[in-house]
TORKOL-4160 file (C-alpha; in steps of 0.2 Angstrom, whole numbers, padded with zeros to 4 digits, m for minus):
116
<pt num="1" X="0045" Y="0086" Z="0053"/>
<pt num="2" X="0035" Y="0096" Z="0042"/>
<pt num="3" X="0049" Y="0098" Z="0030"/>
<pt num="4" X="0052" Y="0076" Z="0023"/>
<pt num="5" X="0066" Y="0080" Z="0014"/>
<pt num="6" X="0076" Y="0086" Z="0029"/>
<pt num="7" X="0074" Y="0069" Z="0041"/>
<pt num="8" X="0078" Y="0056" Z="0023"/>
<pt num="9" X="0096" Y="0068" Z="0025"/>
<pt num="10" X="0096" Y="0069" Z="0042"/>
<pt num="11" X="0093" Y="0049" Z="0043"/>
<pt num="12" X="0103" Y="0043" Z="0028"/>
<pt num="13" X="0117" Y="0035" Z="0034"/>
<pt num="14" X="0106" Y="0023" Z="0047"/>
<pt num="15" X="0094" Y="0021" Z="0033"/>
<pt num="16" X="0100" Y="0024" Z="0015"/>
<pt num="17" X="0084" Y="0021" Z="0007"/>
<pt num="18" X="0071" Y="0028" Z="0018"/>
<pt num="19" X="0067" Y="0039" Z="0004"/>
<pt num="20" X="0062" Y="0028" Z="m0009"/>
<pt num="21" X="0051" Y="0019" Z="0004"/>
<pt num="22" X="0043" Y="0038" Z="0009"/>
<pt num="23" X="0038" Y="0041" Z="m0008"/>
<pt num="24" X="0032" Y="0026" Z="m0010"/>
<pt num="25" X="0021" Y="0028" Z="0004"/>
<pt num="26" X="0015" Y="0047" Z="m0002"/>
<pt num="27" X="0007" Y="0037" Z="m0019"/>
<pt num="28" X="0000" Y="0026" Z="m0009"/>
<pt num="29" X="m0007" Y="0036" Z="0001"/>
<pt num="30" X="m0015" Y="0046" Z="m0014"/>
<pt num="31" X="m0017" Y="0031" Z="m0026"/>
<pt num="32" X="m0030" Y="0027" Z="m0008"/>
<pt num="33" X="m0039" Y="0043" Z="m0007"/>
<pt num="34" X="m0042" Y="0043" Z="m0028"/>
<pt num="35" X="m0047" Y="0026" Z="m0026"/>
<pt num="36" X="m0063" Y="0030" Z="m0015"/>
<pt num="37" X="m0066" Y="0044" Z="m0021"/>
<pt num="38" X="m0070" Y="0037" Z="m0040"/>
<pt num="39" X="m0078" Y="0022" Z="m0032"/>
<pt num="40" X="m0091" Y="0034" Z="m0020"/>
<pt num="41" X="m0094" Y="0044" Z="m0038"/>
<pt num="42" X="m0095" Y="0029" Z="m0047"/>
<pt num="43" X="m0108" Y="0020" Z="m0033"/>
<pt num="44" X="m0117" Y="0033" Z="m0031"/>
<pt num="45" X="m0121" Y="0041" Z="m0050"/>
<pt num="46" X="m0126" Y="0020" Z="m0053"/>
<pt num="47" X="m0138" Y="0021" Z="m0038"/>
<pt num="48" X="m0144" Y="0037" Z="m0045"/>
<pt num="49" X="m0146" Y="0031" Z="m0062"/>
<pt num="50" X="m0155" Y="0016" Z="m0059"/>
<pt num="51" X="m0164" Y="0021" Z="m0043"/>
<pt num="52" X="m0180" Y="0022" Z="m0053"/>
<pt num="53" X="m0177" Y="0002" Z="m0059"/>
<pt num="54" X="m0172" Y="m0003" Z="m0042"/>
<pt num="55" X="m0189" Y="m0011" Z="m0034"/>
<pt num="56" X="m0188" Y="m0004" Z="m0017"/>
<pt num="57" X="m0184" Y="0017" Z="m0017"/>
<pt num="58" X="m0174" Y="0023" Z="m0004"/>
<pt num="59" X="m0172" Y="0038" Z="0000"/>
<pt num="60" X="m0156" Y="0047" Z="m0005"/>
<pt num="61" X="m0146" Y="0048" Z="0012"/>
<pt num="62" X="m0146" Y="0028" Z="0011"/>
<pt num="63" X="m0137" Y="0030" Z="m0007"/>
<pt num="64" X="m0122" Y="0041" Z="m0001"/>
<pt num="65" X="m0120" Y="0032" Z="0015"/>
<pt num="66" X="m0120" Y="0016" Z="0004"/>
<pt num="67" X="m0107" Y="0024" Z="m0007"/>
<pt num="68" X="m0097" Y="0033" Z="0008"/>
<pt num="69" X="m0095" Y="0015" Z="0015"/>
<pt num="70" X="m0091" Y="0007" Z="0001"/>
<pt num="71" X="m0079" Y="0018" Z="m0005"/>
<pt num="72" X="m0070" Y="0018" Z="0010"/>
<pt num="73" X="m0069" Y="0000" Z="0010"/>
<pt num="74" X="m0061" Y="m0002" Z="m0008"/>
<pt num="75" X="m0048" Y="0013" Z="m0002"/>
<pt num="76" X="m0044" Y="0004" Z="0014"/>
<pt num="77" X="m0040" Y="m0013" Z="0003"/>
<pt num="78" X="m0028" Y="m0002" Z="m0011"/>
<pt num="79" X="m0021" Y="0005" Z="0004"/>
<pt num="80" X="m0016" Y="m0009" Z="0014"/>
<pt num="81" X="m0010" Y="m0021" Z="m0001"/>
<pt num="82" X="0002" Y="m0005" Z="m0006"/>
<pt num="83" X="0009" Y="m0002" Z="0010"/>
<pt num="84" X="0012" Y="m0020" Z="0012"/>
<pt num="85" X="0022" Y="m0020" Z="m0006"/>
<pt num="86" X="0030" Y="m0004" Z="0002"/>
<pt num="87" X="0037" Y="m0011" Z="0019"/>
<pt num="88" X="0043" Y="m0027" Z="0010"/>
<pt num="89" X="0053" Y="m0016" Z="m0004"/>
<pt num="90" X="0060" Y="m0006" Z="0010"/>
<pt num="91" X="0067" Y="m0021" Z="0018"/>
<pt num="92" X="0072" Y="m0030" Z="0005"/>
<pt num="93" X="0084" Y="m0017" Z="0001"/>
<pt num="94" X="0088" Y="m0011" Z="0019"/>
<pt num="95" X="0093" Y="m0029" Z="0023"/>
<pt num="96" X="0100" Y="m0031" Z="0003"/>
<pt num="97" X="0091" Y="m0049" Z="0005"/>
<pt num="98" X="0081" Y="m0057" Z="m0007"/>
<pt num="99" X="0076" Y="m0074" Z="m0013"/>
<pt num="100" X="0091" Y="m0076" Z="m0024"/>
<pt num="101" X="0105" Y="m0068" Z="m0013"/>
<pt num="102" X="0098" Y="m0072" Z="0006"/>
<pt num="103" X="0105" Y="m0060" Z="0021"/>
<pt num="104" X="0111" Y="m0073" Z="0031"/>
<pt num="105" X="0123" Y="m0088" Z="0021"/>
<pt num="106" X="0125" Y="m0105" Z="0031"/>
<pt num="107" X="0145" Y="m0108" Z="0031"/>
<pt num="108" X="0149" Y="m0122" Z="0018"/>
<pt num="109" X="0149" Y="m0141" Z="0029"/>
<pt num="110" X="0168" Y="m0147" Z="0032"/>
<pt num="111" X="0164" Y="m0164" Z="0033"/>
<pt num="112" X="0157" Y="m0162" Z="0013"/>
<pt num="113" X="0172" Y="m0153" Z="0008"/>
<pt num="114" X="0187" Y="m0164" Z="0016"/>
<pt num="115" X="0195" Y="m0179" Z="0008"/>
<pt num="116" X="0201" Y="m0191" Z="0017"/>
């Protein structure tokens, strides 16, 4: 499976769009990892930057922990909100339902439609 283009043809009939929904998932993946990255460099140069004016000095492994965790945080939350937009496109367009033209119609009533 190292090759993704091979298993979107080789499942294309069961799943026609599997790969909009894999590249989907790629920038989502990548719009996660740039996310933390600019927010660890952007915590961490603030802490540098104002470390002097912060009353208590830490010392500097508490400010890139601080940052690590934090970045990771914010990259967990763009991650998990983009997938979540990513499996509902998917389905919505596996399942062709959507708010306006549901999957599954109710047949019209008979006793409505008949004229006595």
């Amino acid at each position: 499976m190292n090759n993704l283009d091979e298993v979107t043809e080789q499942y294309k009939e069961k799943f026609p769009h599997l790969k909009s929904y894999t590249e989907c998932m790629s920038r989502t993946f990548i719009s996660g990892l740039a996310s933390t990255c600019i927010t660890f460099s952007a915590t961490y140069m603030a802490v540098s930057l104002l470390k002097n004016k912060l009353p208590s000095s830490r010392p500097g492994n508490l400010n890139v922990m601080a940052a690590g965790i934090l970045g990771s945080l914010v990259g967990f939350q763009v991650v998990y909100v983009r997938t979540k937009a990513c499996n509902n496109g998917w389905l919505a367009a596996e399942s062709k339902a959507t708010y306006l033209s549901p999957a599954v119609r109710r047949p019209a009533d008979d006793s409505a439609s008949r004229v006595d």
